[in-house]
C-alpha positions in Angstrom: 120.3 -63.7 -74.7 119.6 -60.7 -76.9 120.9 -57.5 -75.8 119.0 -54.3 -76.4 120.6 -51.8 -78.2 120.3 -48.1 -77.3 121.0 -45.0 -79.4 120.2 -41.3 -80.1 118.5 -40.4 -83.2 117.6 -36.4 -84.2 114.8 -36.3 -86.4 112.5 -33.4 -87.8 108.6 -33.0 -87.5 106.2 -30.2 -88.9 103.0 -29.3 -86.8 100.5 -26.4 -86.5 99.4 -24.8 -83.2 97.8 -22.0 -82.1 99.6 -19.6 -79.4 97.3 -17.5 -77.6 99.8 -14.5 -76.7 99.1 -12.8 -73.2 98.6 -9.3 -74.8 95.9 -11.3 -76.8 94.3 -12.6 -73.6 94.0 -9.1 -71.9 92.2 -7.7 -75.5 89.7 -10.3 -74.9 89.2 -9.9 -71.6 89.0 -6.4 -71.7 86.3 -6.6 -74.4 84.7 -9.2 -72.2 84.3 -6.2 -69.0 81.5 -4.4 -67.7 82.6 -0.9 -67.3 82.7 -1.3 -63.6 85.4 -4.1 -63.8 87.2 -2.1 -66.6 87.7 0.9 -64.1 88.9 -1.1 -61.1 91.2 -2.7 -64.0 92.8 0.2 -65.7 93.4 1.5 -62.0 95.5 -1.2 -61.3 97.3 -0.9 -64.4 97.5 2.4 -63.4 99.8 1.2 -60.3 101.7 -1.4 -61.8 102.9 0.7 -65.1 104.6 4.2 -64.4 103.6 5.6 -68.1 99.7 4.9 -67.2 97.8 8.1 -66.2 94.1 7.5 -65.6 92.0 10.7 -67.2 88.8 11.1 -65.6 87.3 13.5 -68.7 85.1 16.5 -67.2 84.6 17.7 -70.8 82.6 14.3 -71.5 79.3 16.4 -69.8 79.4 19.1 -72.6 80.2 17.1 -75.0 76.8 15.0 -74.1 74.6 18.0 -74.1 75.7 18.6 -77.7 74.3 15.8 -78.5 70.9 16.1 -76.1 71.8 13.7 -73.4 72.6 14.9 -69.7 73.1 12.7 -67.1 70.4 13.2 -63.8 72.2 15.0 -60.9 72.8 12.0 -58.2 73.6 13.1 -53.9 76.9 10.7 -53.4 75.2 10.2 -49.8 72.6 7.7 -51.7 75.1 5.3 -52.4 75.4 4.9 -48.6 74.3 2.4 -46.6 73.1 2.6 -42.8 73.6 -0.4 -40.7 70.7 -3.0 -40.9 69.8 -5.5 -38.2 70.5 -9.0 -39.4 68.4 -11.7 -38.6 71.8 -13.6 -36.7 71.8 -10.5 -34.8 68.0 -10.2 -33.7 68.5 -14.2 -32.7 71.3 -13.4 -30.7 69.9 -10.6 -28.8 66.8 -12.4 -28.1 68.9 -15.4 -27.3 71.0 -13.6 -24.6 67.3 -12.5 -23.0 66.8 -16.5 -22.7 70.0 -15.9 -20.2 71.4 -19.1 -22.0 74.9 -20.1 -20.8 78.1 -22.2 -21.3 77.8 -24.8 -24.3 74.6 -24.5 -25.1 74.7 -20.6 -25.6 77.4 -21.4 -27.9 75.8 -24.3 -29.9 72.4 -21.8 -30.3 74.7 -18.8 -31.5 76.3 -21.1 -34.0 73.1 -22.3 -34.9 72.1 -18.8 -35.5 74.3 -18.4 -38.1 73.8 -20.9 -39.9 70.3 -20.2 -41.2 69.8 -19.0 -45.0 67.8 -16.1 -46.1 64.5 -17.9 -45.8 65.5 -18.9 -41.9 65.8 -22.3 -42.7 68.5 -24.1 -40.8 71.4 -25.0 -43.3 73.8 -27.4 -41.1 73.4 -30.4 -40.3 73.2 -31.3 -36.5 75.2 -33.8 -36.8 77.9 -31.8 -38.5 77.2 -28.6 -35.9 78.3 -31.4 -33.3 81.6 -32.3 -34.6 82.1 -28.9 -34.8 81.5 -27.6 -32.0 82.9 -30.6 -30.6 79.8 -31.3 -28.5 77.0 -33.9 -27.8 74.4 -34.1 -30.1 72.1 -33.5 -27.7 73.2 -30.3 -26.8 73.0 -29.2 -30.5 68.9 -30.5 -30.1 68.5 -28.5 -27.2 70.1 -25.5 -29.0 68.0 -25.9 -31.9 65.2 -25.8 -30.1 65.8 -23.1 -28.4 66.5 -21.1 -32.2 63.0 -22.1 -32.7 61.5 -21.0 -29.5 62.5 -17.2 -30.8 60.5 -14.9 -32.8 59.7 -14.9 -35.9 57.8 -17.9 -35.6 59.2 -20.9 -37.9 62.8 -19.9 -37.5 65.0 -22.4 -37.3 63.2 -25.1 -39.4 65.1 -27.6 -41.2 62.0 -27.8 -43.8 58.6 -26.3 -44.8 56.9 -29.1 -42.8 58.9 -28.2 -39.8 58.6 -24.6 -40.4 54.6 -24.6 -40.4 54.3 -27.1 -37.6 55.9 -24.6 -35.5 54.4 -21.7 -36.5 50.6 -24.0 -35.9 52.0 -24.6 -32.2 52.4 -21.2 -31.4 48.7 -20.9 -32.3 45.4 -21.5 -30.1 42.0 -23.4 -30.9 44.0 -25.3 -34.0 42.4 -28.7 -34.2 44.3 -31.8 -34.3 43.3 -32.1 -38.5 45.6 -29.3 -38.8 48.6 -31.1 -36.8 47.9 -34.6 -39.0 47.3 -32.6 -42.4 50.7 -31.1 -42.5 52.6 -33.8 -40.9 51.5 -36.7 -43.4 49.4 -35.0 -46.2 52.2 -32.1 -47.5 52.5 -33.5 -50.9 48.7 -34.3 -51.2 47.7 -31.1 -50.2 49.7 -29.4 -52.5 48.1 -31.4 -55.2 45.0 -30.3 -54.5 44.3 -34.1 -53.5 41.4 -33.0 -50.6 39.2 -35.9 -51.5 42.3 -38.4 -50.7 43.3 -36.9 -47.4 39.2 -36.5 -46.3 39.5 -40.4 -47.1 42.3 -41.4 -45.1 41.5 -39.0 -41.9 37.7 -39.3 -41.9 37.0 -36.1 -42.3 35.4 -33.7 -44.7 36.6 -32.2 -47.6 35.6 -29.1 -46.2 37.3 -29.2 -43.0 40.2 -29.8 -45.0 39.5 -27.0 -47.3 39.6 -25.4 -43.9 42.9 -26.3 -43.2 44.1 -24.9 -45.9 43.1 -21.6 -45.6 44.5 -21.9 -42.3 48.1 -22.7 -43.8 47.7 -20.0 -46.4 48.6 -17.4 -43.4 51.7 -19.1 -42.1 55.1 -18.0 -43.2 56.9 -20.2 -45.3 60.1 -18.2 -45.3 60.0 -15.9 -42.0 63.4 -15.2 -42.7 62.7 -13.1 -45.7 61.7 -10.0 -43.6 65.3 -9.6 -42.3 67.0 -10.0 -45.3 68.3 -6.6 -46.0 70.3 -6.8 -49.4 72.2 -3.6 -50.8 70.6 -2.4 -54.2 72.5 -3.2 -57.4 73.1 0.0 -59.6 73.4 -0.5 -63.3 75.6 1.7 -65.5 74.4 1.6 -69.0 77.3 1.4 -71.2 75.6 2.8 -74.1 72.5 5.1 -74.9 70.0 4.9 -78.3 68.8 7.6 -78.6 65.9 8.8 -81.4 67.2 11.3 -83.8 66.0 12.7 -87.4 67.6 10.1 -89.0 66.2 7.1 -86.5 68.3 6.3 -84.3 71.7 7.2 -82.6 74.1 5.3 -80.5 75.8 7.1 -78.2 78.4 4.9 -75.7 78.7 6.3 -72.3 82.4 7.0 -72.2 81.8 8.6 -68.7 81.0 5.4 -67.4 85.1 4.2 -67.3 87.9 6.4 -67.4 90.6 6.9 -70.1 94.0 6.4 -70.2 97.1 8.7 -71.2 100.8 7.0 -72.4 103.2 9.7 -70.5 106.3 10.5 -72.9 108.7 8.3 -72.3 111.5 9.0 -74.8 113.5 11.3 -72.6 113.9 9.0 -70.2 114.9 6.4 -72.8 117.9 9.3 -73.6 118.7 9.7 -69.9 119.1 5.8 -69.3 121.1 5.7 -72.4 124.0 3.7 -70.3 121.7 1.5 -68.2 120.6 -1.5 -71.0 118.4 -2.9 -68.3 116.7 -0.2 -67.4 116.3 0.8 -71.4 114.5 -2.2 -71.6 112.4 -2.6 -69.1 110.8 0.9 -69.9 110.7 -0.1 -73.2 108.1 -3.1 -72.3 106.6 -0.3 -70.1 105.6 1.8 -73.0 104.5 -1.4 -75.4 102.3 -2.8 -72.4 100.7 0.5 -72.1 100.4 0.9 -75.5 98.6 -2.1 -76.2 96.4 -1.6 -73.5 95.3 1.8 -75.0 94.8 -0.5 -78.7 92.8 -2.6 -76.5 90.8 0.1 -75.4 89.7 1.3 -78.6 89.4 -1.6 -80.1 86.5 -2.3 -77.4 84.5 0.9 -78.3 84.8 0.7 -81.6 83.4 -3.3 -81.8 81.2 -2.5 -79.1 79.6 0.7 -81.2 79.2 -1.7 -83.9 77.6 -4.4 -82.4 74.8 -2.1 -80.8 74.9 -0.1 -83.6 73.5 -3.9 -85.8 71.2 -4.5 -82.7 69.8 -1.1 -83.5 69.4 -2.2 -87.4 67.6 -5.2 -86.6 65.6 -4.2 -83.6 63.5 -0.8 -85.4 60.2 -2.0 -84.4 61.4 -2.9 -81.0 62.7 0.6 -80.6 59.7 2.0 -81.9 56.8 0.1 -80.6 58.0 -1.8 -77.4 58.8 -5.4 -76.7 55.8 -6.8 -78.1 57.7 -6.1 -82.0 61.2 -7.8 -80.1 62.1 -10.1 -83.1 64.1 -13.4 -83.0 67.3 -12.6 -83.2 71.1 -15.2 -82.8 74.9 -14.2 -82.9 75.6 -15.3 -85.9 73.5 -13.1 -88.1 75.3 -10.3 -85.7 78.7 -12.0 -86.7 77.9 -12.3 -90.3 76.7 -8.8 -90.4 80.3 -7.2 -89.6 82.4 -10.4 -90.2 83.7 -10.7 -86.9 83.5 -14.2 -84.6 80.3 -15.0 -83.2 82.4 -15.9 -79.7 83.5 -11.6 -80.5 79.8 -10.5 -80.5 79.1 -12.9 -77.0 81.9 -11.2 -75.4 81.2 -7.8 -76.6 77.5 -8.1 -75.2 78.6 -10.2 -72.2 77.6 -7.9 -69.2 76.9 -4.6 -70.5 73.2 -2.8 -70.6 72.3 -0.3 -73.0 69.4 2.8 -72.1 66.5 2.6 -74.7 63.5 5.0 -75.4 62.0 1.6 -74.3 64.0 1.6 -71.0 67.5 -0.2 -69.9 67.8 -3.8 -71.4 71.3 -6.0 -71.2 72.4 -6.6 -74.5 72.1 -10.2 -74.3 68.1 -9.8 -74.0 68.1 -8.8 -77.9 69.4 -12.2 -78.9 66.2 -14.7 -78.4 64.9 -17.2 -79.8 61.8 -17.4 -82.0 58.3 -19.5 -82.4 56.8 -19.9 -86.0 53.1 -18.2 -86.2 50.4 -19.2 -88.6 51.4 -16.8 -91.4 54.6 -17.8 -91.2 55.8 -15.2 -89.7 58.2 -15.3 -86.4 58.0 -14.3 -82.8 60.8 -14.0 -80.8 60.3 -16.1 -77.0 60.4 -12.6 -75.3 57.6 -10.9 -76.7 55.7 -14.2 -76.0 56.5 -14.1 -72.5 55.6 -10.4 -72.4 51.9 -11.5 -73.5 52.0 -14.3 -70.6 53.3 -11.6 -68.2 50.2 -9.5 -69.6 47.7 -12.2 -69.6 48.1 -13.3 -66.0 48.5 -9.0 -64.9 44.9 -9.0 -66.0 43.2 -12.3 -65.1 40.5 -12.9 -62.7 42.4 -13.7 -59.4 39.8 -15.8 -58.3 40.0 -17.9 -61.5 43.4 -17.6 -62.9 43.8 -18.9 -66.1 46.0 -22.7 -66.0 49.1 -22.8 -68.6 46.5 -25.0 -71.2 44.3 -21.8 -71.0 46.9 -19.5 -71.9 48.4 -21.7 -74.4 44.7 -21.6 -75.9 44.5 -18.2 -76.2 48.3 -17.7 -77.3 47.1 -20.6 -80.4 43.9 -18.6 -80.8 46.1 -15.2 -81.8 48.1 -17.3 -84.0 50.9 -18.9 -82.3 52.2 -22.4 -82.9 53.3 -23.2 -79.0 52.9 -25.9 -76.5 51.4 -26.2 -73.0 55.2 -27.3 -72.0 56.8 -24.1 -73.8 54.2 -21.6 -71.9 54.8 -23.7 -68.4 58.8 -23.0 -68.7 58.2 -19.2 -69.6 56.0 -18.5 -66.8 58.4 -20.2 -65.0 61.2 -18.1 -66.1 59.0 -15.0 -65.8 58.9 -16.1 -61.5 55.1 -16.4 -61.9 53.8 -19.5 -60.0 51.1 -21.6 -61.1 47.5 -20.9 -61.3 46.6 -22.8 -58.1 49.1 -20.5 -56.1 47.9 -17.1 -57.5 44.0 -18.1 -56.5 42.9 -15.3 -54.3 39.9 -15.0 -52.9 38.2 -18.8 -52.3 39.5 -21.2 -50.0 40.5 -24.0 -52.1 
C-alpha cells in the first residue's frame, strides 16, 4: 500500500497585473458625466466630505458677455409641470360610471394599468388571473369591459384586435371589412389586393375600399393620453465664430465648482488625536483629487471639441450637408490620448453650433466612397434622404430603389439595402405608408 506523503513547500512567482485604483475609477467616471449627473455628484460629495464647498459662480455671466455669449433669460415657473390626466385614470373614471363592483371592478382597474402607451394590453390574462387570484373568466369579462370604454381600440391585445373593435363601434361596415382584417392582415399590408379579391370573391376595388376604410382607425388610441415631460438639454459647450474661425467656449455655468476649505489648522488642533489626523488627512486627498479630476475633464473635454472643430470647418460653415466621415481614433491620434478617452469624453454631452445643438457623438460617422473618390459621411446622406422624401409628391412617393437612383445619379456609390436602414433610422416609413391622397 503506498502512502501519500504531504508537505509544505514556499516557492516564488513573478506576474504582471493591472490595478484599477478607486480614485482612478471616479476620474473616469467623472469624465464619463453629463453635467447634470456631475452636479447631483459633486453635491453628494459635498455631504459626505467636510472640506467640499460647492461654488455656484455668479461671475460666470460677465465673464460670458466678454466673450459675446449671454445666456436667454428663462421663468423658473416653465420647468413646472401641471397635473395631466393619464389614460389609467380616464379608464378608471369611466369605469366607476359602468357602476362595476366586487372582483370584477378590481380585475378591470388592474387591467387598466396594465396597458402601454399605445393602449395595448401588456399582461397576459392568464397571468392577471394568478394575480389577482381570480377565475379566468372574470379577467375576460374585465377585459371586455376595458374595451367597451372610449377611446375606441383600448384594450387590444394586437393591431387586429385593436381595429376589429374600433370597425364594431361603427355602422353600415360590410361584412368584407370584418373578414379582411381578421384573415387578410399580412396580405393587406403587402399590398396583395389581387390575392385576397381571389379568396373572398370580391373585387379588388371593394377591397381597395376597405382599405381606405382602415386608414381612419387608430392603431395606437393610447397615444393621445400619453403626456410625457419635455427633456431639456444643457449644452456643455458653445462654438462660436470669431475673427480667427472658430472658438470653443465650455459652459462652466452648466455644473458648479468646487472649493478645498483649509484644513491645516485643524490638522494643528488635532495634533494629539492620530485618528482623527488621519482621517482628515484622507479628507483633504479625496477632495483634492476630486478637484484634479475636475480639471482634468475640462481640459480633455476642450481638446476633444476643440479637434472636432479642426476637422469639422465645412460642417461649421455650410451645414450638415459638408459633415465629413469622421472615427475616434483619428481624434485619439490627434492628441495622443486612448480612443476609449475620446468615447468617454463625448459620451452624453451636446455642444451649441452656429448650425444648432448636436451631441458630440453625431460628429463621429461613418462614410460612403463617391465617384471621385471622394468621401461622404452616412449623415449627410441621410440629410439628402430626409430632403428627398420632404419634397416628394405625396401621392407618388419615391420607393428606397428610387432614391438610391437618384443618390447614384449625384455620385454616390450606395445600395438599396444602405438607403432602406437610413430611412429607417431617420423614423420615416416606407413609401406605401406615406401615399396620401389615392386609395390604394
Amino acid at each position: 500500500m503506498k502512502i501519500l506523503k504531504l508537505e509544505n513547500n514556499l516557492s516564488q512567482t513573478l506576474n504582471t497585473s493591472l490595478t484599477i485604483t478607486p480614485r482612478f475609477v471616479q476620474a473616469i467616471h467623472i469624465l464619463q458625466m453629463p453635467s447634470v449627473d456631475l452636479t447631483e455628484y459633486l453635491q453628494e460629495q459635498c455631504a459626505e466630505n467636510p472640506l467640499i464647498e460647492v461654488v455656484y459662480d455668479s461671475d460666470l455671466e460677465l465673464r460670458r458677455k466678454k466673450v459675446s455669449y449671454q445666456l436667454e433669460e428663462y421663468d423658473e415657473t416653465d420647468w413646472m409641470h401641471g397635473y395631466e390626466e393619464t389614460l389609467e385614470d380616464m379608464l378608471i373614471s369611466q369605469l366607476r360610471v359602468l357602476g362595476l363592483t366586487g372582483s370584477r371592478y378590481r380585475a378591470a382597474a388592474y387591467l387598466a394599468g396594465n396597458l402601454n402607451e399605445h393602449g395595448y394590453l401588456s399582461v397576459g390574462l392568464e397571468e392577471a388571473s394568478i394575480h389577482l387570484d381570480q377565475p379566468i373568466e372574470v379577467v375576460k369579462q374585465a377585459l371586455l369591459d376595458i374595451q367597451s370604454l372610449e377611446p375606441a381600440g383600448i384594450g387590444a391585445r394586437d393591431l387586429q384586435e385593436c381595429l376589429l373593435i374600433q370597425l364594431n363601434r361603427m355602422d353600415g361596415i360590410n361584412s368584407s371589412a370584418y373578414a379582411i382584417i381578421s384573415s387578410f392582415i399580412h396580405e393587406l399590408a403587402s399590398s396583395k389586393f389581387k390575392r385576397i379579391a381571389d379568396s373572398l370573391q370580391i373585387t379588388v376595388d371593394e377591397v381597395k375600399q376597405v382599405l381606405g376604410l382602415i386608414r381612419q382607425l387608430n392603431p395606437r388610441p393610447g397615444l393621445a393620453y400619453n403626456h410625457s415631460i419635455p427633456k431639456y438639454v444643457v449644452p456643455d459647450a458653445f462654438i462660436e465664430r470669431s475673427v480667427n474661425g472658430y472658438t470653443v467656449i465650455l459652459n462652466e455655468r452648466s455644473y458648479p465648482q468646487i472649493n478645498v476649505r483649509p484644513y491645516h489648522k485643524d490638522l494643528a488642533y488635532l495634533k494629539q488625536d492620530k485618528e482623527a489626523r488621519t482621517f482628515l488627512r484622507e479628507y483633504a486627498y479625496s477632495a483634492k483629487w476630486l478637484a484634479r479630476s475636475l480639471e482634468q475633464r475640462r481640459t480633455t473635454l476642450l481638446r476633444v471639441i476643440e479637434s472636432i472643430v479642426e476637422e469639422q470647418h465645412a460642417f461649421l460653415d455650410n451645414g450638415i450637408h459638408s459633415l465629413k466621415p469622421m472615427n475616434m481614433k483619428a481624434i485619439s491620434n490627434r492628441l495622443q490620448l486612448h480612443e476609449s478617452t475620446i468615447s468617454r469624453a463625448i459620451a452624453h454631452k451636446y455642444v451649441q453650433t452656429p448650425r444648432g445643438l448636436f451631441e458630440l457623438k453625431s460628429f463621429f460617422t461613418n462614410g460612403l466612397v463617391t465617384n471621385d473618390g471622394a468621401v461622404t459621411s452616412s449623415e449627410s446622406i441621410k440629410a439628402l434622404i430626409r430632403k428627398l422624401i420632404a419634397n416628394e409628391d405625396q401621392s407618388k412617393p419615391y420607393s428606397d430603389q428610387q432614391i438610391t437612383d437618384i443618390l447614384v445619379k449625384e455620385g454616390m456609390q450606395i445600395s438599396r439595402r444602405t438607403v432602406m436602414k437610413y430611412r429607417e433610422e431617420l423614423h420615416i416609413v416606407s413609401s406605401r405608408l406615406r401615399a396620401t391622397g389615392r386609395p390604394d
